[in-house]
C-alpha positions, 0 to 999 in steps of 0.5 A: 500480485505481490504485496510491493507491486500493490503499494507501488500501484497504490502509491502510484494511484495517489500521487501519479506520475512525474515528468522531468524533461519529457521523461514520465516516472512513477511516484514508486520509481522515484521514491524508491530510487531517491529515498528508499528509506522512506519507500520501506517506511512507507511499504511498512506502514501499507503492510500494517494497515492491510494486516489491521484491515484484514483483523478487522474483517475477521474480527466483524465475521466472529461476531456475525458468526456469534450472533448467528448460533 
């Protein structure tokens, strides 16, 4: 899975969908139609938390690995 279709997912996750006349739209599908500046601004930020995220784990497994040796 591509890293849009996460954000979409987790996005869609948090904020659900919505129903105008009946008709269900995911929070992604909105956003990304009505704001996509947002939607980028939004996307950006996932990307760089996931990447801080991943530099952590990799940060906490060298100091296991240190402490290891």
């Amino acid at each position: 899975m591509n890293s849009n279709n996460d954000f979409d997912d987790s996005l869609d996750d948090w904020s659900g969908d919505v129903v105008i006349c009946g008709i269900t739209f995911s929070a992604s599908q909105i956003l990304k139609a009505c704001d996509p500046i947002a939607y980028r601004s939004l996307f950006a930020d996932y990307e760089n938390n996931k990447q801080y995220e991943q530099d952590e784990d990799e940060d906490e497994q060298d100091e296991d690995e240190g402490e290891m040796k």
